[in-house]
C-alpha positions in Angstrom: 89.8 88.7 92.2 91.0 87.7 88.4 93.2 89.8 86.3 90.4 90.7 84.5 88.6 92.0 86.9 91.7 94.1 88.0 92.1 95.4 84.7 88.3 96.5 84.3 88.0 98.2 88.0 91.7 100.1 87.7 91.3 101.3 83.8 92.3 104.9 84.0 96.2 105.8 84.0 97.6 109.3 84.0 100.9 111.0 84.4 101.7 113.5 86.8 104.6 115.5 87.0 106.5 115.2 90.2 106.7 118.2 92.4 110.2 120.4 92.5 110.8 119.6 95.9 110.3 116.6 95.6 112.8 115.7 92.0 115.9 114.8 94.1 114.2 112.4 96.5 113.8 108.8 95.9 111.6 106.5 94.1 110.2 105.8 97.2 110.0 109.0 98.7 107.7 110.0 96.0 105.6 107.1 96.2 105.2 107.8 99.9 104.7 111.5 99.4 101.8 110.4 96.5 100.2 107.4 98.2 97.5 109.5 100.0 97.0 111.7 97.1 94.2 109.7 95.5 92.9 106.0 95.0 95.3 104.4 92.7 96.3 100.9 92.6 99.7 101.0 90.9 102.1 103.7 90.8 105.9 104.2 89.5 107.9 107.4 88.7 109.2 107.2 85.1 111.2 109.9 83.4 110.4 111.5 80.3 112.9 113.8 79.1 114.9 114.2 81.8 111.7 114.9 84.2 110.6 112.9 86.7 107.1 112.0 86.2 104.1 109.7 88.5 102.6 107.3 86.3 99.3 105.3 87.8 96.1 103.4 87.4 92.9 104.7 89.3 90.1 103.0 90.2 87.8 106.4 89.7 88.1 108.4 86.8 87.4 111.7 89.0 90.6 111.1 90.5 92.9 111.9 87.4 
């Protein structure tokens, strides 16, 4: 599969902010937590104004 094609299929990217019980954990934690949570490709947790935040690509638009 080429980049392109990677960038065509996983277009959609949304943030989501991560859940209270869940601010203190880490990085990986979250990712764990989130990975069964819906069909996305590539996730990290970014903060935004001193919020933790899930940022990923999904394959489905539905899924946002």
């Amino acid at each position: 599969m080429k980049l392109s094609d990677i960038r065509d299929r996983f277009k959609y990217a949304a943030y989501k902010e991560v859940k209270d019980e869940l601010r203190q954990s880490s990085e990986e934690d979250i990712l764990e937590y989130y990975k069964g949570k819906g069909e996305w490709f590539y996730a990290k947790v970014i903060l935004i104004k001193g919020k933790r935040f899930l940022y990923a690509y999904f394959a489905n638009e539905d899924k946002l």
